[in-house]
Phi, psi and omega in degrees: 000120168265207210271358179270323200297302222287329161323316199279318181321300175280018180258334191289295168292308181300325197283004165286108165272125173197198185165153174155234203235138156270125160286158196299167163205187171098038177064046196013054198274004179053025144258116184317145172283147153238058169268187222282326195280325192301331194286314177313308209291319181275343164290261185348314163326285202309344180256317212222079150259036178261010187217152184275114178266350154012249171341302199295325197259034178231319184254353169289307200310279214321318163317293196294337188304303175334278171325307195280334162294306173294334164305329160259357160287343173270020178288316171298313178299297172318336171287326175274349218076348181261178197274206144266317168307334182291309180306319178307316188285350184270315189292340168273309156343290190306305183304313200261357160105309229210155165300143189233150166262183223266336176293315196284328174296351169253338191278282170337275230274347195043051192224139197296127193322314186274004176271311195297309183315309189302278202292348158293329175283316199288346167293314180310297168323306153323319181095359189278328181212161151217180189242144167230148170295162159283149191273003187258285202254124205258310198292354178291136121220179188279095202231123191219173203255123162289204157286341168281333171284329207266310196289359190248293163320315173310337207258000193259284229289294161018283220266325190295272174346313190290301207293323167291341144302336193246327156321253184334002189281337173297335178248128174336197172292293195290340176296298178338274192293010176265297169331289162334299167304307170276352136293312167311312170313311212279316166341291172290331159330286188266019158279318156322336186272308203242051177038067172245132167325114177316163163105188201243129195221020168307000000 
């Protein structure tokens, strides 16, 4: 592992205040994990064990799962050249189907007006999307993918895919849809706190 990983881990966990007891995992086979966070959880016992590390070995996981999943899904992008943001903004283009304008395109992405205008010209530049003014309004526009953009995501979404099958291959069926089901719960939870729209908008 190297040493930004082992980083992220403890920034992933330490950013929890917590202590306590690590709970068992693994389908409750009643052996403690020893993945990069247990390793956190357990130091932090050992300075502060007067705090509930609770929190930390559930959103300490979910952090590092995360990191170490995008690093290797952004491996196909780095081959093409773009980014995740870039990619994000192509892929809501692809998914919905239809021209989007540069507000709704931040809005999908969760992303800021002016980051999204900056990453639609380098895109622009590219042949991956173009703009049309609106015929009503001149300051709107219209932003849709070409054939080069719709064939480059097709050609991308694959390889991403392939590689989360085989991440997931250690959990049954029913492990999958169990997972799944307790990320949605938690998903809508704090999509709800912070008056975000329901549904899935990766």
């Amino acid at each position: 592992m190297r040493a930004a990983d082992g980083a992220a881990a403890d920034g992933a966990a330490g950013g929890v205040a917590g202590g306590g007891s690590v709970r068992a995992a693994g389908g409750g086979s009643g052996v403690p994990p020893r993945d990069t966070v247990a390793a956190v959880v357990r130091q932090w016992q050992a300075v502060r064990p007067d705090i509930d590390t609770g929190p930390m070995e559930v959103i300490g996981r979910i952090n590092r799962c995360a990191a170490l999943l995008q690093q290797a899904e952004d491996a196909p992008l780095r081959r093409v050249g773009l980014t995740r943001p870039e990619f994000d903004l192509l892929g809501a283009l692809r998914r919905t189907g239809h021209e989007l304008t540069p507000g709704e395109l931040a809005r999908e992405t969760f992303s800021s007006g002016a980051a999204v205008t900056k990453r639609l010209k380098q895109l622009q530049e590219r042949d991956l999307v173009d703009r049309r003014p609106d015929t009503r309004d001149r300051r709107v526009s219209h932003v849709g993918l070409t054939d080069t953009g719709r064939d480059l995501v097709d050609s991308i979404l694959p390889d991403q895919l392939a590689y989360e099958t085989v991440v997931l291959a250690g959990l049954d069926e029913d492990g999958q849809a169990q997972l799944s089901g307790l990320l949605g719960e938690l998903l809508q939870q704090l999509e709800g706190r912070l008056g975000l729209s329901p549904g899935f908008r990766g």
